[in-house]
N, C-alpha and C positions, 0 to 999 in steps of 0.2 A: 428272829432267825430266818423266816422265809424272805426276808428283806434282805437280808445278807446273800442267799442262794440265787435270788434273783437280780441281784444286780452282779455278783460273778458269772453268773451266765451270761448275761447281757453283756460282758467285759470280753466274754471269752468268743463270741460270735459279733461282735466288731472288729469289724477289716478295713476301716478307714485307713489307715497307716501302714496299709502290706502294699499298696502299690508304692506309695513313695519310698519303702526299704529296695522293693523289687529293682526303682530305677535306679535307687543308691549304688544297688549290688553288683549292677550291669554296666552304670557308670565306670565306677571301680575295676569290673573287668576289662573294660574297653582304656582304657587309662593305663591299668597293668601291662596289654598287650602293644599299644604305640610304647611304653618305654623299652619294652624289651627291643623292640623292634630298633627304637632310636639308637639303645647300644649296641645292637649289634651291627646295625651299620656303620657308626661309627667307628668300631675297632676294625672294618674294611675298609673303610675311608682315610683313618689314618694310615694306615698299611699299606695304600696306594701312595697316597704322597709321601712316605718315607720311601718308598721304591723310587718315584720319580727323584725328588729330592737328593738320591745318592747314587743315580744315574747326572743328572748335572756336572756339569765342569765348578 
């Protein structure tokens, strides 16, 4: 039994794998915020060259 305690312990105070979720996390935020970004300027971008576009002869 004390064998079992002691290595969930030891399970639970290992932190190898919390930095690479960290950078996972942040990846994934920085990812989320260029798409937003990507769309919204492209829905001004199209919105320009449809103005341009039906100003032309």
């Amino acid at each position: 039994m004390s064998k079992l305690i002691a290595r969930s312990t030891g399970f639970l105070r290992d932190d190898h794998g919390v930095t690479s979720i960290e950078y996972a996390l942040l990846g994934s935020l920085i990812a989320m915020a260029i798409f937003g970004t990507v769309v919204t300027l492209g829905e001004s971008v199209q919105g320009m060259y449809e103005r341009i576009a039906g100003k032309m002869p």
